[in-house]
C-alpha positions in Angstrom: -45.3 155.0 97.2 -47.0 151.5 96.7 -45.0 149.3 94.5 -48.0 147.7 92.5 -49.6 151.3 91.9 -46.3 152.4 90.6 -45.5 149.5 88.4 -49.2 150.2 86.7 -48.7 153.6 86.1 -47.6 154.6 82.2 -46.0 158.2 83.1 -45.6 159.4 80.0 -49.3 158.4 79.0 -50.5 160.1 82.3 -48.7 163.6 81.8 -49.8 163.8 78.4 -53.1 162.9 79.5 -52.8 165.7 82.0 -50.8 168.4 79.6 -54.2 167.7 77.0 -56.5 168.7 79.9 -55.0 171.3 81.2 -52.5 173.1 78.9 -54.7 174.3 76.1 -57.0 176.1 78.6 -53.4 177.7 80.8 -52.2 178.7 77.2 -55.4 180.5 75.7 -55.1 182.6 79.0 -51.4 183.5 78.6 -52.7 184.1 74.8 -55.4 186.7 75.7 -52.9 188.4 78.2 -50.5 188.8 75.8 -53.1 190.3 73.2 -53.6 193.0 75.9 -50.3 193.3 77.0 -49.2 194.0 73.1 -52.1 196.5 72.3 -50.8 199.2 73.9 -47.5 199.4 71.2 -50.4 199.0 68.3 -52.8 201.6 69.7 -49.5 203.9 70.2 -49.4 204.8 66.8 -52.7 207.0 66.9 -53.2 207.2 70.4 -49.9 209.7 70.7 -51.8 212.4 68.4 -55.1 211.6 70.0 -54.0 212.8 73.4 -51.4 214.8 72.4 -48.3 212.8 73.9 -44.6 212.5 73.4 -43.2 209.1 73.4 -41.6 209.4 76.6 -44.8 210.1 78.2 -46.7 207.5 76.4 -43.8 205.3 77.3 -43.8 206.5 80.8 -47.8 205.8 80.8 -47.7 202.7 79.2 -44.6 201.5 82.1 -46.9 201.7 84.8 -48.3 198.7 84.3 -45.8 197.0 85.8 -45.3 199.6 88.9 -49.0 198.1 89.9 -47.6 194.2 88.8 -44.8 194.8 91.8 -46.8 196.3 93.8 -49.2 193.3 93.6 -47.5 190.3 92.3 -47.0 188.6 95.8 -50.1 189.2 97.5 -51.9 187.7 94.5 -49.5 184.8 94.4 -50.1 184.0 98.3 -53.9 184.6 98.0 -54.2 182.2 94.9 -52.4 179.7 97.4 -55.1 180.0 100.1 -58.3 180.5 97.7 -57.0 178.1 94.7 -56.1 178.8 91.1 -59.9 179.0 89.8 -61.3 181.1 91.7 -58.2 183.5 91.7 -57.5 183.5 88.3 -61.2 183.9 87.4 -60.9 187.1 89.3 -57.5 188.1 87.2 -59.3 187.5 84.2 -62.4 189.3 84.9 -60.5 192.5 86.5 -58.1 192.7 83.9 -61.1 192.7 81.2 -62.5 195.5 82.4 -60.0 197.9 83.0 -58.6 196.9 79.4 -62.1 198.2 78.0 -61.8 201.3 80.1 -58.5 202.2 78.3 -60.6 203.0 75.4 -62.4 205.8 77.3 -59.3 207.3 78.0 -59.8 211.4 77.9 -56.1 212.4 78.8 -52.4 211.7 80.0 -53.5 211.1 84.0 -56.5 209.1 83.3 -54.6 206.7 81.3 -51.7 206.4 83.8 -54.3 205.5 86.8 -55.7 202.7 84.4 -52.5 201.2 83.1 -51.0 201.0 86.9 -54.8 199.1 87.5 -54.4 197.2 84.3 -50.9 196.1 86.0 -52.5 195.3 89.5 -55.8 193.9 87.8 -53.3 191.1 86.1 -50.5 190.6 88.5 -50.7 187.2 89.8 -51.1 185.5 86.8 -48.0 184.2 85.4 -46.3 183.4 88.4 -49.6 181.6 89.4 -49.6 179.7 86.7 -45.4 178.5 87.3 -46.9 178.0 91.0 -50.1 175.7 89.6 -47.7 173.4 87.2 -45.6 172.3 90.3 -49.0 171.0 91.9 -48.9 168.8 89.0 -46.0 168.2 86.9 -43.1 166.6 88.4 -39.4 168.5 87.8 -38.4 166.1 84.7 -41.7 167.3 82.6 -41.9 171.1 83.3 -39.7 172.4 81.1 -42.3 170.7 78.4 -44.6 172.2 79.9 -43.6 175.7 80.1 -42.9 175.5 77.2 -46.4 175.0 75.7 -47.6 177.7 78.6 -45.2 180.0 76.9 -46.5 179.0 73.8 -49.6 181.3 74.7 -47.3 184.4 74.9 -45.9 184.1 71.0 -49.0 183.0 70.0 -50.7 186.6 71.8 -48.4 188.6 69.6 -49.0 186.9 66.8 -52.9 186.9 66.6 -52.8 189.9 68.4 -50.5 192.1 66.1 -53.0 191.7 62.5 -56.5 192.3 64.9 -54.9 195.7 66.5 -53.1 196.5 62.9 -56.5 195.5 61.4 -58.6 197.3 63.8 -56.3 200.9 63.8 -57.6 201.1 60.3 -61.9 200.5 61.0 -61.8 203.5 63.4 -65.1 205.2 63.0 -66.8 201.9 63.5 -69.6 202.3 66.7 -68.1 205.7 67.0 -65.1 204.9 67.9 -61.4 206.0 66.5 -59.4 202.7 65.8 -56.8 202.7 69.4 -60.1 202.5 70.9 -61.4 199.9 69.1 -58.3 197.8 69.7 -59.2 198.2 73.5 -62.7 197.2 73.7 -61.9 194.0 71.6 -58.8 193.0 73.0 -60.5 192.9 76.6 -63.5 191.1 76.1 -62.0 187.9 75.6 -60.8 188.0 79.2 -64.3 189.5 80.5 -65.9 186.1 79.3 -62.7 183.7 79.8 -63.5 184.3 83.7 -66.5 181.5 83.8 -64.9 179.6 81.2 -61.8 179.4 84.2 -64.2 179.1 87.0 -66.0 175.7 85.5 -62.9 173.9 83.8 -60.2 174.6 85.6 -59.5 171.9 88.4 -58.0 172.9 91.5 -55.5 170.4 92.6 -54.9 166.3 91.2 -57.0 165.4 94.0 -60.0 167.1 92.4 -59.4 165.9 89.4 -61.8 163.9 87.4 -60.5 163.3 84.7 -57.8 161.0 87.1 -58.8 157.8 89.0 -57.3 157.0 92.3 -53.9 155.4 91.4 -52.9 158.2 89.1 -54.1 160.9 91.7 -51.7 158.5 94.7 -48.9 158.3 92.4 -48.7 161.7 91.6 -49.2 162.9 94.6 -46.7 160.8 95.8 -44.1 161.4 93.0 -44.6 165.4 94.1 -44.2 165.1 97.7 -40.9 163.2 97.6 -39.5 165.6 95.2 -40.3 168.2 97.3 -38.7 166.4 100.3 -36.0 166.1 98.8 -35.9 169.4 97.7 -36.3 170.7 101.1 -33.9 168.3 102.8 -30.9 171.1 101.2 -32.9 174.1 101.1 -33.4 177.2 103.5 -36.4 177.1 105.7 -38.0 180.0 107.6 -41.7 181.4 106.7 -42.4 181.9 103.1 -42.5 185.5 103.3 -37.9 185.2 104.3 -37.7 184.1 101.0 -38.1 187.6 99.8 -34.7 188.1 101.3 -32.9 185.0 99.9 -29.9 185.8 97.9 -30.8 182.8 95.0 -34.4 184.8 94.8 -33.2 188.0 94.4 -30.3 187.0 92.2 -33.0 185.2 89.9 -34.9 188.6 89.6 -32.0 190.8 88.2 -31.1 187.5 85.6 -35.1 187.5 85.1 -35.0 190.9 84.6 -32.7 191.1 81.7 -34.9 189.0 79.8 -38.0 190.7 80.8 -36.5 194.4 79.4 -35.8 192.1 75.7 -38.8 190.7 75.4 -40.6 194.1 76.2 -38.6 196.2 74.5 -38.9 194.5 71.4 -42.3 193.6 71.6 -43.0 196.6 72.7 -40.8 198.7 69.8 -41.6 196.7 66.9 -44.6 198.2 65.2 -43.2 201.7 65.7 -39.7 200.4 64.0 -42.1 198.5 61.4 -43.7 201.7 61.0 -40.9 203.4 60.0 -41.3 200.9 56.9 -43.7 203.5 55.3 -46.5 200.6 55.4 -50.0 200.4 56.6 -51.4 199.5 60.3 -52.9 196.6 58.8 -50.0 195.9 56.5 -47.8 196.4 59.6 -49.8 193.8 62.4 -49.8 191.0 59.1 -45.6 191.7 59.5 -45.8 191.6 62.6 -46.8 187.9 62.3 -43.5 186.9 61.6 -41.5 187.0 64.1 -44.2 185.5 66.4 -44.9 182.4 64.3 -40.9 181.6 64.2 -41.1 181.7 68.2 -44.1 179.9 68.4 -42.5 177.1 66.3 -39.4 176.8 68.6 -41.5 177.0 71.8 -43.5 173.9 70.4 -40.8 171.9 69.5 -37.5 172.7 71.3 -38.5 172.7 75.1 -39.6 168.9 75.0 -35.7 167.8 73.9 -34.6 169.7 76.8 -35.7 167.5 79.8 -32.0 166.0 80.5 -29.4 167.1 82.7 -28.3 170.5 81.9 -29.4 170.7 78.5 -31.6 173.7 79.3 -29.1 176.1 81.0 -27.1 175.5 77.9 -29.7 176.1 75.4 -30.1 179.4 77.2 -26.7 180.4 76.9 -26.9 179.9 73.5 -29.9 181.4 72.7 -28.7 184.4 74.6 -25.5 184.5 72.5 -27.9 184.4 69.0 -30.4 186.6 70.7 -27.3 189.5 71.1 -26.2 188.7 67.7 -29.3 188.9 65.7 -30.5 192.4 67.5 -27.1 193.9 67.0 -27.5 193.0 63.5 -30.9 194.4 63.7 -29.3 197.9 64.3 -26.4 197.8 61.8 -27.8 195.9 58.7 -27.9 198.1 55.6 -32.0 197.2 54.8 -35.2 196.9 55.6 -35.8 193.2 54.6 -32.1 192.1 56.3 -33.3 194.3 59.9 -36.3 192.9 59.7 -35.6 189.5 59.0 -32.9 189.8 62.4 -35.3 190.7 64.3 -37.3 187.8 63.1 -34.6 185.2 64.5 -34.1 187.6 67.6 -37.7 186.6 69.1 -37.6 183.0 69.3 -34.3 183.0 71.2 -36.0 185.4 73.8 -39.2 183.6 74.2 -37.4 179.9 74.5 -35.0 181.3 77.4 -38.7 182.1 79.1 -39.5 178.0 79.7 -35.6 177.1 80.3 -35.4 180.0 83.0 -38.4 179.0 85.3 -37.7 175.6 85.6 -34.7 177.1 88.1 -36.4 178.5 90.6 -39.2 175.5 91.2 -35.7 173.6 92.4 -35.5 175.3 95.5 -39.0 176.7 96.2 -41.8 174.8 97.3 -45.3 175.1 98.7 -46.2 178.9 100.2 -42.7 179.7 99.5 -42.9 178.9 96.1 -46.0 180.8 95.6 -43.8 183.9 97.0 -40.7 182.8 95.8 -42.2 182.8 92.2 -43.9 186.1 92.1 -41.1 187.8 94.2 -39.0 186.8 91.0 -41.4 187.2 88.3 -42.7 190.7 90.1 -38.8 192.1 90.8 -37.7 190.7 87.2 -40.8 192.2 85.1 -39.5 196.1 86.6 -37.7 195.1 83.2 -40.8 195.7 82.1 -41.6 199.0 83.2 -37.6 200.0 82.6 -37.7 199.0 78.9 -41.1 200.9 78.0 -38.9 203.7 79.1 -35.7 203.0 78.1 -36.3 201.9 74.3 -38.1 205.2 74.0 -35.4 207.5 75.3 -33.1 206.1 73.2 -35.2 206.7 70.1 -35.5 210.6 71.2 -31.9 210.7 72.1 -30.4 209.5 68.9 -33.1 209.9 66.5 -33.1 206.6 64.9 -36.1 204.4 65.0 -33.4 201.3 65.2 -31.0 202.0 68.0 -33.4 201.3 71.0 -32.5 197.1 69.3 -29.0 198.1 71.4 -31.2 197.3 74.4 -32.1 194.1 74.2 -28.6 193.0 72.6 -26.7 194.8 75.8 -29.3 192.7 78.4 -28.6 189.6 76.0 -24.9 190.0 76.9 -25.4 190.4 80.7 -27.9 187.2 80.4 -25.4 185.0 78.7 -22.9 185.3 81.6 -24.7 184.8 84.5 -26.2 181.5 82.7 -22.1 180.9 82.2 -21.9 181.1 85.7 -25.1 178.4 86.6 -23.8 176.2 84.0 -20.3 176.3 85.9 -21.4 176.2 89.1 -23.7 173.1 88.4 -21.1 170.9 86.7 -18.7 171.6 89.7 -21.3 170.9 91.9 -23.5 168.1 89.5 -24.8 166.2 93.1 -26.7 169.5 94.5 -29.8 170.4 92.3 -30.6 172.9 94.5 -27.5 175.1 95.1 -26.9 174.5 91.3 -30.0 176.9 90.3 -28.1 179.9 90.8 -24.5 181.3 92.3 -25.2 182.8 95.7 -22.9 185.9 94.9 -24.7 186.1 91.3 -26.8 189.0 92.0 
C-alpha cells in the first residue's frame, strides 16, 4: 500500500461515507424481506379457516420456505459471485415479488405449499449475499457496525410490517379481496418495484464506485486484499465448493441454527400467542410493535461498541443467557402484561446475536469460498427455520397452551450460550490465531 495515499486517507470519514451510501439501500431490502417473511404468521390467523387447515399443516406449509432456501442458497450465492450483487439481487427481488402476490390467490393446501417452497427459492441468496457484498467493502474491524445496521432492516420488517398486516386482516372486502389476501398483494409489491431501484443504485464493487476517487478506491482495495492474505496464509485451501465439507462451516450451521429456530419461532408465534390476548388484528400488529422497536434500538446502538477484541463473542454469550431467561419467563409469568413484556426484552437479545455471529465466519472465508462458505452456513443454519415453523406448532397442539412453544427458543438459547462458551475459550487460549479462533473444530 503507498505510504502517502495511506497517510491521506481519514478511515473513519471514508467508511461512514461508504455505510451512508450503501447501508440504507442493503437495509430497506432486508426490511421488505422481512415484511414478507412475517406475513405469513399475520395472514395465519384467517387464512387457517379460509382453507380449512390445522396448525400443523399451515405450519408444515408455511416451513417450506426454507426447504426451497437450502435447496437454493448456494447456487445463488456463487451465481451473485460471477454476475455481481445488482443484477443478482435485482433478480431476488423481483422473483420474490411475485410469488408473494401469488400467495394471495391461494385456492388450497397443495397450491400454497408449491408457492411457499418458490417463495423460499425465489429469495434464497439474499442474505448471505449481502454478508458476501460487505466483505468487498468493509474491512474486518468495521463489519460488525455494519451488520449491525444491515440487521437493522430485519427488526425494523417486523415492526412496520406487524401494524400493516394487523391493519390490513381487518379491510378484507376491499378490491374483493378477504384481509390474508390483502396482506399478500401489499406486502409483495414493494419488492416488485425495489428491483430497478437495486439495478440503478446499487454499485457493484469499490472499483465502480463513484461516489469514491482513486486513493480511497487503492486504499481500500488494498486494505482488503491484505486482510485476506493474511487470512488465507492459516486457512484451508482447496476449491470453494470443499468448504461445504469443512468442519468450522458446518459447525457454524448447527450454532447458526439455534438462533435461526428463536428468531422464527418467536416471530413466527407471536401474533397467535398475542391473539390469545382476546384483542383485535389491528390492535394485535400495533403490539406487535414492541418488541421490534426495543431490537431495533439495540441493533442501532450496541454493534458499533463491539469492534474490539472479543467483545462481540461475549456480548453473545450474554445475550443468549438473557435471551433463555426472558422466554422462560415468557412461559411461567402469572400475566399477560409480565409475558408480554418478557417477550419484549427476549427479541433484542436474539436479533443482536445475528451481527455478532456473522462477523465469524468472514475470518476464515474469502473470495468464491466465502460466497459458498456464507450461504452453506446461512442455508444449513436457516433448516432452523423450516424446524421451528413446525416445532412451535406441535408443541401448542401437544400441550394445549398458546405459551409453551416460548420453551423453544429458551432450550436453543441454552445450547447457543455454550458453544459461544467454547469460542470465547478457545480464542483467549489461542488470542494469536484469528482464524482457528472462529470456532472449535470438534464444536459441531
Amino acid at each position: 500500500m503507498n505510504d502517502v495515499n495511506a497517510a491521506t486517507i481519514d478511515e473513519s470519514r471514508l467508511i461512514n461515507r461508504m455505510g451512508w451510501r450503501l447501508m440504507p439501500l442493503l437495509g430497506v431490502l432486508y426490511l421488505v424481506a422481512y415484511i414478507d417473511r412475517s406475513n405469513i404468521s399475520f395472514a395465519k390467523l384467517q387464512m387457517l379457516g379460509s382453507l380449512g387447515l390445522s396448525e400443523v399443516a399451515y405450519g408444515l406449509g408455511a416451513s417450506l420456505f426454507f426447504i426451497g432456501y437450502l435447496i437454493f442458497e448456494i447456487p445463488s450465492n456463487v451465481l451473485l459471485h460471477k454476475y455481481g450483487a445488482p443484477r443478482w439481487m435485482a433478480r431476488i427481488m423481483f422473483t420474490w415479488g411475485v410469488v408473494t402476490i401469488l400467495l394471495a390467490f391461494t385456492q388450497n393446501a397443495t397450491m400454497f405449499y408449491a408457492l411457499r417452497f418458490l417463495l423460499g427459492a425465489s429469495e434464497a441468496g439474499l442474505y448471505p449475499g449481502v454478508i458476501y457484498y460487505l466483505t468487498l467493502w468493509f474491512p474486518q474491524r468495521h463489519r460488525v457496525r455494519m451488520l449491525g445496521y444491515f440487521t437493522v432492516g430485519s427488526s425494523l420488517g417486523n415492526m412496520v410490517g406487524a401494524p400493516i398486516c394487523g391493519y390490513l386482516l381487518d379491510k378484507g372486502g376491499l378490491l374483493g379481496l378477504q384481509g390474508w389476501q390483502l396482506v399478500f398483494v401489499v406486502t409483495g409489491i414493494p419488492s416488485v418495484l425495489l428491483t430497478f431501484v437495486v439495478l440503478y443504485l446499487l454499485p457493484k464493487s469499490p472499483q465502480q464506485a463513484t461516489f469514491l476517487n482513486e486513493g480511497e478506491k487503492r486504499w481500500l482495495v488494498n486494505t482488503l486484499t491484505a486482510e485476506s492474505t493474511q487470512a488465507r496464509s492459516a486457512a484451508r485451501h482447496g476449491s470453494f465448493l470443499s468448504v461445504l465439507t469443512e468442519p468450522r462451516v458446518l459447525g457454524m450451521a448447527f450454532y447458526y441454527m439455534m438462533l435461526s429456530i428463536s428468531v422464527y419461532g418467536v416471530s413466527y408465534w407471536l401474533p397467535t400467542l398475542v391473539k390469545g390476548f382476546g384483542v383485535s388484528n389491528t390492535t394485535n400488529g400495533l403490539l406487535n410493535i414492541i418488541p421490534w422497536l426495543m431490537a431495533t434500538i439495540v441493533l442501532a446502538t450496541l454493534p458499533s461498541r463491539l469492534r474490539k477484541g472479543n467483545r462481540a463473542v461475549v456480548a453473545m454469550l450474554v445475550s443468549s443467557l438473557l435471551g433463555m431467561v426472558f422466554f422462560l419467563s415468557s412461559v411461567f409469568l402469572p400475566s399477560h402484561g409480565l409475558r408480554f413484556a418478557a417477550l419484549c426484552f427476549g427479541a433484542p437479545c436474539l436479533y443482536l446475536l445475528i451481527p455478532c455471529f456473522w462477523t465469524i465466519p468472514s475470518k476464515f472465508l474469502h473470495g468464491a469460498r466465502a460466497a459458498a462458505g456464507i450461504a452453506a452456513i446461512n442455508s444449513l443454519g436457516n433448516i432452523g427455520g423450516f424446524i421451528a415453523q413446525n416445532l412451535v406448532p406441535f408443541v401448542k397442539q401437544v400441550t394445549g397452551s398458546t405459551r409453551a412453544p416460548m420453551l423453544v427458543p429458551s432450550c436453543c438459547m441454552v445450547i447457543f450460550a455454550v458453544v459461544t462458551l467454547l469460542i470465547l475459550r478457545r480464542g483467549q487460549r489461542e488470542p494469536q490465531r484469528a482464524d482457528d479462533s472462529a470456532l472449535p473444530h470438534n464444536a459441531h
